[in-house]
C-alpha positions as protocol buffer text, in pm:
chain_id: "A"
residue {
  index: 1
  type: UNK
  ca { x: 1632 y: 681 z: 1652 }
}
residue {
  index: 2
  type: UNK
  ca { x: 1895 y: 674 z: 1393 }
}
residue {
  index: 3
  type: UNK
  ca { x: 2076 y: 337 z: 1301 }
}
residue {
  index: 4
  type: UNK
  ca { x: 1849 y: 157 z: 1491 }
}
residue {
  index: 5
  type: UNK
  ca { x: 1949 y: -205 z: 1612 }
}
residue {
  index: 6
  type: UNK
  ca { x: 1739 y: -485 z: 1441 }
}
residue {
  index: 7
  type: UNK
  ca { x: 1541 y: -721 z: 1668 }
}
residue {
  index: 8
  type: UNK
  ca { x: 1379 y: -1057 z: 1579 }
}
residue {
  index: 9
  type: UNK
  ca { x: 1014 y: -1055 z: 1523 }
}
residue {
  index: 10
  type: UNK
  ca { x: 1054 y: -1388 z: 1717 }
}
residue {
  index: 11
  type: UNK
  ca { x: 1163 y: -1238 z: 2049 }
}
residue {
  index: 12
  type: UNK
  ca { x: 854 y: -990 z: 2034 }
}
residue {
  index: 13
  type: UNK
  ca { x: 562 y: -1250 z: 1948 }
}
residue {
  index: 14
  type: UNK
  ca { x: 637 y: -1570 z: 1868 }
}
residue {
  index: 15
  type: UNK
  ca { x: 298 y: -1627 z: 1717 }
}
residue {
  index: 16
  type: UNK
  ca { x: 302 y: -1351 z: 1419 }
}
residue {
  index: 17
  type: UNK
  ca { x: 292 y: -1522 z: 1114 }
}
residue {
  index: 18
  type: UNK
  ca { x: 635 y: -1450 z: 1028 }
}
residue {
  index: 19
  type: UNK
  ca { x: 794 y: -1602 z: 1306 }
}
residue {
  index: 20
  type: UNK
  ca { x: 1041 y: -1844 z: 1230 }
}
residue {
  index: 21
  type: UNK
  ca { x: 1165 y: -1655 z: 903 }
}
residue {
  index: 22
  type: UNK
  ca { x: 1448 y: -1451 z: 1010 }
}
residue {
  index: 23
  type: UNK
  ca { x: 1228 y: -1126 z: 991 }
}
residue {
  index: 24
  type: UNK
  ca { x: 1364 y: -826 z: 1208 }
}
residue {
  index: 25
  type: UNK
  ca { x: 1280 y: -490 z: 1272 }
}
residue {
  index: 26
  type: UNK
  ca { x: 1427 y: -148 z: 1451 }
}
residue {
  index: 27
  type: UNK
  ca { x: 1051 y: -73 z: 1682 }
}
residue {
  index: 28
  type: UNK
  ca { x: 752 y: -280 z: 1744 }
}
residue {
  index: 29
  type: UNK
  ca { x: 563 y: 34 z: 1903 }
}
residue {
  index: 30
  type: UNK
  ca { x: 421 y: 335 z: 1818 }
}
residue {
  index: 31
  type: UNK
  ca { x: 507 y: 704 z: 1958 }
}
residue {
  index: 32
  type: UNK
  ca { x: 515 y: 1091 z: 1861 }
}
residue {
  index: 33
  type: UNK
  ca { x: 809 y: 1246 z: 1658 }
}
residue {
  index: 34
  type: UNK
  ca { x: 986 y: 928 z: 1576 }
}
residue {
  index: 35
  type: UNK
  ca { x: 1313 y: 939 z: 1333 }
}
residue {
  index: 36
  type: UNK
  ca { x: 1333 y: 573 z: 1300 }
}
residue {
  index: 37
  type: UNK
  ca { x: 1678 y: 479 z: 1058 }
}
residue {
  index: 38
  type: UNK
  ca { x: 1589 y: 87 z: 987 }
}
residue {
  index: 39
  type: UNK
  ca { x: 1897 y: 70 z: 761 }
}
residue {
  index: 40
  type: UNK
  ca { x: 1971 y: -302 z: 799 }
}
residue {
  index: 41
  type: UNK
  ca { x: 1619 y: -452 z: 891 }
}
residue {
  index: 42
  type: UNK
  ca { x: 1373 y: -604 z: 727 }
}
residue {
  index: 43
  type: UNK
  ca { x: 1087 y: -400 z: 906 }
}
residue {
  index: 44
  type: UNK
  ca { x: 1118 y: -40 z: 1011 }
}
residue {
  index: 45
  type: UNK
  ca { x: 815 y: -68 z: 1288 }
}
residue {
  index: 46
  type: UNK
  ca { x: 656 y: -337 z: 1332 }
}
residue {
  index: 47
  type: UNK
  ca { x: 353 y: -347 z: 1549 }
}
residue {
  index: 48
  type: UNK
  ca { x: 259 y: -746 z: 1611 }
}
residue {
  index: 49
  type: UNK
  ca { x: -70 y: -896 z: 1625 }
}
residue {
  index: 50
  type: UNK
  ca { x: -273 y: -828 z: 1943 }
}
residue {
  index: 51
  type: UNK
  ca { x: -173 y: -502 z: 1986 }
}
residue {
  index: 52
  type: UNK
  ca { x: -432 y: -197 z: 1998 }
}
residue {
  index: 53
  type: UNK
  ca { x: -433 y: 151 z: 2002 }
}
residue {
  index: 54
  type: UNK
  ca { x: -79 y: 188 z: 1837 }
}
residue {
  index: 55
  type: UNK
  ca { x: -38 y: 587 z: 1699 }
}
residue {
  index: 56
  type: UNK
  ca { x: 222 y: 716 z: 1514 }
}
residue {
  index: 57
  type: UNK
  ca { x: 291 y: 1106 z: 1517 }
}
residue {
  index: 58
  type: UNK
  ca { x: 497 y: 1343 z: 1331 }
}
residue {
  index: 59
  type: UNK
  ca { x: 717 y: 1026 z: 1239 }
}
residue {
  index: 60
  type: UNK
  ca { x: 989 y: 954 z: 998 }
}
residue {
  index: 61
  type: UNK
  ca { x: 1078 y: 583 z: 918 }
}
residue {
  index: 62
  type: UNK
  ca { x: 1309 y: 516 z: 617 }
}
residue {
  index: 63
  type: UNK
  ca { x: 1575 y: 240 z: 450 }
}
residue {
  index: 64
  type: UNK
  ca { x: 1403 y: -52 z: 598 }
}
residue {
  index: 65
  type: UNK
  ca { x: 1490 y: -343 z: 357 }
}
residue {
  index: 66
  type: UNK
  ca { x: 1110 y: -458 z: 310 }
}
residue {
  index: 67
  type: UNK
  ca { x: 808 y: -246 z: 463 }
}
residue {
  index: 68
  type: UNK
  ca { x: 871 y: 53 z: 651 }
}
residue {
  index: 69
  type: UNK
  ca { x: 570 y: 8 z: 873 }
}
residue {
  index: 70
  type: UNK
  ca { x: 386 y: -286 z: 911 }
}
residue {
  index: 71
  type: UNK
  ca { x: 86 y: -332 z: 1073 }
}
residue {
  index: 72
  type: UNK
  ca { x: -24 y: -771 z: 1115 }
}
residue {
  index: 73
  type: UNK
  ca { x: -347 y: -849 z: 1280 }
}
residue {
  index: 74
  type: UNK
  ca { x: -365 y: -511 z: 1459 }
}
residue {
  index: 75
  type: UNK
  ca { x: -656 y: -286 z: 1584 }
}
residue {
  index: 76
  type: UNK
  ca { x: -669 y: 111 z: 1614 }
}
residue {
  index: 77
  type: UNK
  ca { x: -362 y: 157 z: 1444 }
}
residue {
  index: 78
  type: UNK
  ca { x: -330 y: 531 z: 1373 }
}
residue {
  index: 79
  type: UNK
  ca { x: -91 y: 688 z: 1194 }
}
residue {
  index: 80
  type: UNK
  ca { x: -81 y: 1064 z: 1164 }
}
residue {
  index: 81
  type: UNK
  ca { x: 153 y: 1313 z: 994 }
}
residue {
  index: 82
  type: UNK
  ca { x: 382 y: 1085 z: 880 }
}
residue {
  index: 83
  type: UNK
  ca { x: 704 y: 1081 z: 669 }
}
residue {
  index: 84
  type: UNK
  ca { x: 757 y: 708 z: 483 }
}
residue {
  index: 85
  type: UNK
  ca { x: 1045 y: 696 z: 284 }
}
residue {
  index: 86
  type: UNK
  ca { x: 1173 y: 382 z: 121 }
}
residue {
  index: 87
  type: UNK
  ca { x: 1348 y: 491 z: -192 }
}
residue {
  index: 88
  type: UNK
  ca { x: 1657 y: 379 z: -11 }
}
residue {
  index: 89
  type: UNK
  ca { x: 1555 y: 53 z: 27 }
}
residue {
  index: 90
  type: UNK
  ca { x: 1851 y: -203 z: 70 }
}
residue {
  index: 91
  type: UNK
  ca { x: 1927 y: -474 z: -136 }
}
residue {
  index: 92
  type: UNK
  ca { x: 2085 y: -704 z: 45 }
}
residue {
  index: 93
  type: UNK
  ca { x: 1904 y: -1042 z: 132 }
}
residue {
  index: 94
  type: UNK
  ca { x: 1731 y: -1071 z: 442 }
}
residue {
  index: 95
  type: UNK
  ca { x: 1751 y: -1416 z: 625 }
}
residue {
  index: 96
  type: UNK
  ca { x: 1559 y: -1626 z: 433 }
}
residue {
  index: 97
  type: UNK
  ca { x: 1743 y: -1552 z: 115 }
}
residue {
  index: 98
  type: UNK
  ca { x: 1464 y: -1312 z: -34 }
}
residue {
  index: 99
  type: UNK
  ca { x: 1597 y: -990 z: -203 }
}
residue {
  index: 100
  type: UNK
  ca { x: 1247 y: -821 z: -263 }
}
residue {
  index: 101
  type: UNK
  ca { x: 1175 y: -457 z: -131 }
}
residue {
  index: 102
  type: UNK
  ca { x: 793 y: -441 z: -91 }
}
residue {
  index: 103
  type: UNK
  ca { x: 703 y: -89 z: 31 }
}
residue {
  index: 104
  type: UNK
  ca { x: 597 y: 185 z: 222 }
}
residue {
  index: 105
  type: UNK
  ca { x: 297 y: 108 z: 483 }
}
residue {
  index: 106
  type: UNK
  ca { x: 155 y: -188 z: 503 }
}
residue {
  index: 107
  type: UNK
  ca { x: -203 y: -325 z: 676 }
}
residue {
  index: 108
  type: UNK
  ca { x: -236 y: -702 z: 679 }
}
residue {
  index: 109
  type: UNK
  ca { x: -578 y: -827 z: 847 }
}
residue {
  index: 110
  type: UNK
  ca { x: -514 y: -474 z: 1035 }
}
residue {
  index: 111
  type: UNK
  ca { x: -722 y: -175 z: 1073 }
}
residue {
  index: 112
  type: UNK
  ca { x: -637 y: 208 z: 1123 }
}
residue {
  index: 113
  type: UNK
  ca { x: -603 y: 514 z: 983 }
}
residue {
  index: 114
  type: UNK
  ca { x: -378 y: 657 z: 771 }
}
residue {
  index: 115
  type: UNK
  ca { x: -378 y: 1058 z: 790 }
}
residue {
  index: 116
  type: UNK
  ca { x: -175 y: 1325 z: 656 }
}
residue {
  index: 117
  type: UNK
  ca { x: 82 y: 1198 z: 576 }
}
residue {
  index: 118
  type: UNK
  ca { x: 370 y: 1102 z: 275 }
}
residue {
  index: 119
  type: UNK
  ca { x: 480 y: 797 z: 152 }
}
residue {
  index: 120
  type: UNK
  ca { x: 792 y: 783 z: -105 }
}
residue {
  index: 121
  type: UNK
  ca { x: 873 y: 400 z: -236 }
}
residue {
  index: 122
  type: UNK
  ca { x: 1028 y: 260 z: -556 }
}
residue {
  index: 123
  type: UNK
  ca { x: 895 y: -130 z: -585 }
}
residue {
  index: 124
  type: UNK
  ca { x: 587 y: -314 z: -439 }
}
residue {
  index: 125
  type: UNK
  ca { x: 359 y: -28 z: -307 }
}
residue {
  index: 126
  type: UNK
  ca { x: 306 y: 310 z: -155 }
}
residue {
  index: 127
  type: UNK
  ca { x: 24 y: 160 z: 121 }
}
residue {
  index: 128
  type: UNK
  ca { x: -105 y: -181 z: 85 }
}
residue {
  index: 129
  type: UNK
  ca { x: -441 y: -285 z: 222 }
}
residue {
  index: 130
  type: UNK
  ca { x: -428 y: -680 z: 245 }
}
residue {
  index: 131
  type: UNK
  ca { x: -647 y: -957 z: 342 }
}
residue {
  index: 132
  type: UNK
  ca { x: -433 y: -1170 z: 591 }
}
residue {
  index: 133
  type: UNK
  ca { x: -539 y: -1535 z: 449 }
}
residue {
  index: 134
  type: UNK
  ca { x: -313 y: -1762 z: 574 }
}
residue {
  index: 135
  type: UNK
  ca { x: -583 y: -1955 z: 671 }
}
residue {
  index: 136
  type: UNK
  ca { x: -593 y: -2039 z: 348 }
}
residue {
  index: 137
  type: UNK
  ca { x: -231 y: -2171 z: 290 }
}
residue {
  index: 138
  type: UNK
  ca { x: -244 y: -2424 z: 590 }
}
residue {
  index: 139
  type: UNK
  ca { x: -268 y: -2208 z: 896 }
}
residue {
  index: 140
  type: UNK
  ca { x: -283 y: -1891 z: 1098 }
}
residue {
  index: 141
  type: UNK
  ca { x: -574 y: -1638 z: 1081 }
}
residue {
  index: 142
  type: UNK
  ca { x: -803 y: -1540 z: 812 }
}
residue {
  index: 143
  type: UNK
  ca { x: -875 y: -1189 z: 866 }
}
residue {
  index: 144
  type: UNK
  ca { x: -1023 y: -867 z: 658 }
}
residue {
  index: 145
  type: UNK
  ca { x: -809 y: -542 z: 717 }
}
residue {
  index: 146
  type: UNK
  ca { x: -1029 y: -228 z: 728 }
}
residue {
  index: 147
  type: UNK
  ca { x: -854 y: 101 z: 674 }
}
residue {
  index: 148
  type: UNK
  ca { x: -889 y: 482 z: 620 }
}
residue {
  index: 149
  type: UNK
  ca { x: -620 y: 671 z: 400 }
}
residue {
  index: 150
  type: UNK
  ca { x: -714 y: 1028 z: 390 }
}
residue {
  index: 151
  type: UNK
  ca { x: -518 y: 1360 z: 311 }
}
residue {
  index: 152
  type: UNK
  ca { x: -208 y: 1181 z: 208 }
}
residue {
  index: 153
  type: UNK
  ca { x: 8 y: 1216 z: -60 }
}
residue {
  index: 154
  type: UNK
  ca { x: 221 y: 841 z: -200 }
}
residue {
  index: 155
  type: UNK
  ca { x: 484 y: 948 z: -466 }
}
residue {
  index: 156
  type: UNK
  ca { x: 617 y: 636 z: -613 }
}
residue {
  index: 157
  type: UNK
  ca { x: 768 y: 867 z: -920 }
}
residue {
  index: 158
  type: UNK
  ca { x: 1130 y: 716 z: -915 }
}
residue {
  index: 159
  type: UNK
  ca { x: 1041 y: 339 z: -941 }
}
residue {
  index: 160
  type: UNK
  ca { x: 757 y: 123 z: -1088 }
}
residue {
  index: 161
  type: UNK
  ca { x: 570 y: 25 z: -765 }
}
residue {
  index: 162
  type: UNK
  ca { x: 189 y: 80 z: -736 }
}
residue {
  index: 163
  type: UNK
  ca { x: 3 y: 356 z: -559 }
}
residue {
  index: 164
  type: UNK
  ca { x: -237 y: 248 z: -326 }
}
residue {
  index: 165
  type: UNK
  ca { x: -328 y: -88 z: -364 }
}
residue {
  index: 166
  type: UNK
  ca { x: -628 y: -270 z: -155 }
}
residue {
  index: 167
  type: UNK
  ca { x: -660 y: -682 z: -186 }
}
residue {
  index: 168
  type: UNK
  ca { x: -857 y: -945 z: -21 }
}
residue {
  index: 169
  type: UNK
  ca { x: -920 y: -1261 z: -156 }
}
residue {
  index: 170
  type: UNK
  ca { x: -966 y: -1544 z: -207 }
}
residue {
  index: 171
  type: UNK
  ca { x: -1337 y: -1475 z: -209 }
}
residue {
  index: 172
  type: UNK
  ca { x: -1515 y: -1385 z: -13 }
}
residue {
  index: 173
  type: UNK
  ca { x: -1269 y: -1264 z: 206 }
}
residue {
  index: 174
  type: UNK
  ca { x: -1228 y: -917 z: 81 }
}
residue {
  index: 175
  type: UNK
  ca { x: -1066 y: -629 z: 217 }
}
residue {
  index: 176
  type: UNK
  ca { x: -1243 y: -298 z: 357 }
}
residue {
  index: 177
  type: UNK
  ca { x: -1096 y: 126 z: 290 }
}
residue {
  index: 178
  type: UNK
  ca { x: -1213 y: 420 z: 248 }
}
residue {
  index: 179
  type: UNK
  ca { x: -953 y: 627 z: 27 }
}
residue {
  index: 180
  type: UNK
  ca { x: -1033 y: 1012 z: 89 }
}
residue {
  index: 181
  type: UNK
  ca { x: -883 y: 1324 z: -80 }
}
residue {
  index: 182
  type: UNK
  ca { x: -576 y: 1132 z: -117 }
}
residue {
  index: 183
  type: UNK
  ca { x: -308 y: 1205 z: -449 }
}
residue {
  index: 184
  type: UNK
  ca { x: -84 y: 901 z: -620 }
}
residue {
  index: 185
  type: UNK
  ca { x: 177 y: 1052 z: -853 }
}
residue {
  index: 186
  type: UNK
  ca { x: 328 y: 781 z: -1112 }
}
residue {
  index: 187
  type: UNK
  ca { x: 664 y: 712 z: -1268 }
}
residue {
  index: 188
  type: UNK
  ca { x: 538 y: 923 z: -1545 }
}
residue {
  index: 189
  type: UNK
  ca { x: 549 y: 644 z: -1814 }
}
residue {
  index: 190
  type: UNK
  ca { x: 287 y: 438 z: -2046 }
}
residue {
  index: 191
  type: UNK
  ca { x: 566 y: 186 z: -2159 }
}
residue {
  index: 192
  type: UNK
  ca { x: 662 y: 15 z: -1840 }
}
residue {
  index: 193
  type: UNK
  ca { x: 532 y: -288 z: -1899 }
}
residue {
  index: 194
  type: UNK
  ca { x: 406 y: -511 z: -2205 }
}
residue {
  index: 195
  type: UNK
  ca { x: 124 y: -479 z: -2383 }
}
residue {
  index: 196
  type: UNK
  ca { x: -199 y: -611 z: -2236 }
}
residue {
  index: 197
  type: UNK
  ca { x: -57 y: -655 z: -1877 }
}
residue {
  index: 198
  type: UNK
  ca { x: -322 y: -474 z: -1628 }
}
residue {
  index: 199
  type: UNK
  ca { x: -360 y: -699 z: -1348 }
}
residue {
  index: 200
  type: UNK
  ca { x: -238 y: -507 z: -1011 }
}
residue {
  index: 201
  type: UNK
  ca { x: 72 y: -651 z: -975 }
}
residue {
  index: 202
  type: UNK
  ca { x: 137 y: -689 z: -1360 }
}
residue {
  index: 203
  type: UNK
  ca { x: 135 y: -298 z: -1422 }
}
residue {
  index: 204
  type: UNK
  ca { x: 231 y: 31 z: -1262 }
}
residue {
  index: 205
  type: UNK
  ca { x: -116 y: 148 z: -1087 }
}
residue {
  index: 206
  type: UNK
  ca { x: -230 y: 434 z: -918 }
}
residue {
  index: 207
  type: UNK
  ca { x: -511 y: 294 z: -708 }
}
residue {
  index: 208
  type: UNK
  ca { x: -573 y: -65 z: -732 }
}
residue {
  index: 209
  type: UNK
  ca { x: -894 y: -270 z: -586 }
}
residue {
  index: 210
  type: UNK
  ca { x: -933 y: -633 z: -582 }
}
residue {
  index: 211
  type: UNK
  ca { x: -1172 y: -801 z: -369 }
}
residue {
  index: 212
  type: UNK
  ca { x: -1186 y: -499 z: -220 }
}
residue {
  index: 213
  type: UNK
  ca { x: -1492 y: -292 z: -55 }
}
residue {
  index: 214
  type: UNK
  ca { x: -1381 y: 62 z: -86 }
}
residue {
  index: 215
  type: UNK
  ca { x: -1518 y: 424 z: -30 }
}
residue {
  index: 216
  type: UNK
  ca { x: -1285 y: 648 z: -297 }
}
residue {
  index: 217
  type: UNK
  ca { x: -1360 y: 1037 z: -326 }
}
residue {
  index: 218
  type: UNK
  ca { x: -1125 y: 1328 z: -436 }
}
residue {
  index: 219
  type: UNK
  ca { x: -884 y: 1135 z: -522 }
}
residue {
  index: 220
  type: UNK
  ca { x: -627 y: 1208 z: -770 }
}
residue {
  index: 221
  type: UNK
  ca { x: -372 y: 957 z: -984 }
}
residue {
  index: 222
  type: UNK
  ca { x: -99 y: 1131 z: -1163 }
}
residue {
  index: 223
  type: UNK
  ca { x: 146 y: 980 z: -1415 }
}
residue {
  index: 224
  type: UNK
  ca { x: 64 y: 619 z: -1351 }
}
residue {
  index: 225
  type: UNK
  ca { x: 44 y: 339 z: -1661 }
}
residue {
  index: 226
  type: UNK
  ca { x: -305 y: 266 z: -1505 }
}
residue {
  index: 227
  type: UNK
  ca { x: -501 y: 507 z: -1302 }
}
residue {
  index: 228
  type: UNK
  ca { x: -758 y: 314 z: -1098 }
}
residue {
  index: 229
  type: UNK
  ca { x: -820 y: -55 z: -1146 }
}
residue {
  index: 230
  type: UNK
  ca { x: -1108 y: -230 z: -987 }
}
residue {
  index: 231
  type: UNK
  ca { x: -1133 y: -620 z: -1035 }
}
residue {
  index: 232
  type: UNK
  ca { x: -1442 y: -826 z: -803 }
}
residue {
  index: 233
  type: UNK
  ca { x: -1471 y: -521 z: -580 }
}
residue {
  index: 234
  type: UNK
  ca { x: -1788 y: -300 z: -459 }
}
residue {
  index: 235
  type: UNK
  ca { x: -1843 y: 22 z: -356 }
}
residue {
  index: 236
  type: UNK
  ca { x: -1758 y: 178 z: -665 }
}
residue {
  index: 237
  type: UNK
  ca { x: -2081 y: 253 z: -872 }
}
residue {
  index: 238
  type: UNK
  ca { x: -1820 y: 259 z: -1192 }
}
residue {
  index: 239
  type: UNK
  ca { x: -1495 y: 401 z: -1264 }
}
residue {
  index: 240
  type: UNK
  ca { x: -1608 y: 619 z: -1515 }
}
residue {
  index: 241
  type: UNK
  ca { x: -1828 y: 781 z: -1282 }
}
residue {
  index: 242
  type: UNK
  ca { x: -1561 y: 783 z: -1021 }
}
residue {
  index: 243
  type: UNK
  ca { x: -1347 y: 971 z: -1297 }
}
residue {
  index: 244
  type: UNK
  ca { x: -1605 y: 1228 z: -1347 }
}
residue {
  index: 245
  type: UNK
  ca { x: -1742 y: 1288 z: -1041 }
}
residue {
  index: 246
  type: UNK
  ca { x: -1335 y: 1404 z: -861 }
}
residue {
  index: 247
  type: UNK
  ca { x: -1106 y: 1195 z: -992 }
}
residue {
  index: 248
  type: UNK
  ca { x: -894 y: 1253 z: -1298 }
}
residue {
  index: 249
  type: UNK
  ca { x: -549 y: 1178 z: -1451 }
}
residue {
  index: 250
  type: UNK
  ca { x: -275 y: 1287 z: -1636 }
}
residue {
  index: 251
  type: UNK
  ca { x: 41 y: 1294 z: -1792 }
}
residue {
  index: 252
  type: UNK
  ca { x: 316 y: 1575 z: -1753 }
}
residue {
  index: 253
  type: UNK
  ca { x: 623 y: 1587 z: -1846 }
}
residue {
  index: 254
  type: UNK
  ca { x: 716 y: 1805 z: -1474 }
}
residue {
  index: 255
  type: UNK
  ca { x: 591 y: 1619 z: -1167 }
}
residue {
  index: 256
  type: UNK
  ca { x: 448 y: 1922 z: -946 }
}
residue {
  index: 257
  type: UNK
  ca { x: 309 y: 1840 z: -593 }
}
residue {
  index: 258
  type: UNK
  ca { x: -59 y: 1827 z: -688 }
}
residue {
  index: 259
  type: UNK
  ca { x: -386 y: 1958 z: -475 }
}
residue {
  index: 260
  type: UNK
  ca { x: -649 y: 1712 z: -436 }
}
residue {
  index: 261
  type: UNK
  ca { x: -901 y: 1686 z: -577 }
}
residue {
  index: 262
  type: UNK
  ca { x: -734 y: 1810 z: -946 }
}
residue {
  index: 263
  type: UNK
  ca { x: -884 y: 2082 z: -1160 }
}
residue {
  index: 264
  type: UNK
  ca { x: -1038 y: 1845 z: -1486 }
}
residue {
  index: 265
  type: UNK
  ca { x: -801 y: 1682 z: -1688 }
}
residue {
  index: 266
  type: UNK
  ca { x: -787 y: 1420 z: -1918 }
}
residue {
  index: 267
  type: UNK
  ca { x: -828 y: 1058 z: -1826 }
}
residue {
  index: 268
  type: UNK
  ca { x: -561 y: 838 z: -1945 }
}
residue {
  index: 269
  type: UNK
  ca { x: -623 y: 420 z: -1851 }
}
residue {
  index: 270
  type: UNK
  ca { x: -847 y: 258 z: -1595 }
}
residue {
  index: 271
  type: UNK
  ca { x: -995 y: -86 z: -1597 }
}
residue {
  index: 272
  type: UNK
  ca { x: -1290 y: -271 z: -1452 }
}
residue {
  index: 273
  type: UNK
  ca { x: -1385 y: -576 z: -1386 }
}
residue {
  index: 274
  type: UNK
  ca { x: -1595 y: -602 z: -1744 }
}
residue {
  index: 275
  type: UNK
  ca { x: -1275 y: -477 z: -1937 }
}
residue {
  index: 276
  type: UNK
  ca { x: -1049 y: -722 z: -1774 }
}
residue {
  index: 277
  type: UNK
  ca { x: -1249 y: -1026 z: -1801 }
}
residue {
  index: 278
  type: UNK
  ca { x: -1300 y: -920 z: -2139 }
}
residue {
  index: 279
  type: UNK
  ca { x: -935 y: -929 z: -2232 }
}
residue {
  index: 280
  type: UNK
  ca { x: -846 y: -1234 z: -2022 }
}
residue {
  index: 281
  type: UNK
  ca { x: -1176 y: -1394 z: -2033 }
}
residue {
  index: 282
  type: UNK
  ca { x: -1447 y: -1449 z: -1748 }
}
residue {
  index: 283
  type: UNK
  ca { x: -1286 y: -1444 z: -1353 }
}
residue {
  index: 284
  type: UNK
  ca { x: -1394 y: -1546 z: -1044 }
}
residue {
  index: 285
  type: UNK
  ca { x: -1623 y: -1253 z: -933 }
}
């Protein structure tokens, strides 16, 4: 579905939480062997809260302006063998004036499976894994996503977005994923941001976790300023032994298309929750 016409979340379900800001996007289902052109929307598919049992199969979704696919308040979302591209993000504003590209796949308050498949994206995020807490800000639904990223590959080597990333908050609404035999390769630089900043969004990180529970084996972060980052989030006995158990880290000059788990290598930057509140002083954990 090339050059796809852009429809109003509003039209589709009035009661998503971003009703009423101009959002659009190009599908609001799922389906097998999609080719899905958003060039103009905000969303490429966009599958609304209530819906269940969405799968998408041997897909291709690029040049939406914000997410690619977006998944709000959903359940059984499953999305298989999967091509998400959004190094051609646009840069126009969307309706309500914003200008920010976010990123790839997106699960907010949503749970599914991710499986597979490749996700390319320069700002924001390769997959994000967030807590849906509007609840918080005055209305609409609290909610804890809970997803499963396996055998996929997010390559965020031309920009400065994170990896994987997986947020709940505020405590103790956390967020829930397992992140299996999955590979993050980096914009291959230690200098992209100043000194001291290693909060999620403040550096370039492979696999991020705050107020997060997460499962991670043979995984594998390439090139990233930070490798893994856990902040007030369980699951993880430690990152060191994370590290030297399957996971490991480096920096190359050539960006080859990794296996997963890597052969040992050395480990560049990761942070804790210990570390950070050490630099920043105590947090909220």
């Amino acid at each position: 579905m090339a050059g796809s016409s852009c429809t109003p979340i509003d039209t589709v379900n009035p009661n998503s939480d971003f009703a009423g800001r101009g959002f659009t996007a190009a599908s609001f289902n799922g389906g097998d062997h999609l080719n899905i052109d958003a060039s103009g929307c905000t969303y490429g598919i966009y599958l609304s809260p209530g819906s269940t049992d969405l799968h998408i199969d041997h897909a291709k979704v690029n040049n939406a302006s914000r997410v690619q696919i977006f998944a709000e308040q959903v359940s059984g979302v499953m999305i298989d063998d999967t091509v998400v591209d959004g190094t051609a993000f646009g840069r126009s504003p969307v309706k309500d004036g914003r200008t920010s590209a976010l990123g790839g796949i997106a699960f907010r308050g949503a749970s599914g499976t991710v499986n597979n498949s490749r996700v390319y994206s320069t700002l924001g995020f390769g997959i994000n894994i967030v807590a849906n807490n509007a609840c918080y800000l005055g209305g609409g639904s609290c909610l804890e996503p809970s997803v499963t990223v396996s055998h996929t590959l997010v390559d965020v080597s031309k920009g400065t977005s994170d990896g994987i990333d997986v947020i709940g908050g505020p405590l103790p609404l956390v967020a829930n994923a397992s992140i299996l035999h999955s590979t993050v390769i980096g914009p291959n630089s230690s200098t992209l941001f100043g000194a001291g900043e290693i909060d999620i969004y403040g550096a370039q990180v492979g696999f991020g976790f705050e107020d997060a529970r997460v499962d991670a084996q043979y995984d594998a972060a390439i090139n990233n300023e930070i490798a893994f980052e856990s902040y007030c989030s369980t699951g993880l006995t430690s990152l060191a032994q994370l590290q030297a158990s399957h996971d490991r880290v480096s920096y190359t000059t050539a960006v080859t298309l990794p296996a997963s788990p890597l052969l040992e290598n050395q480990v560049l930057t990761s942070y804790d929750s210990a570390q950070i509140d050490a630099i920043f002083g105590p947090g909220a954990c």
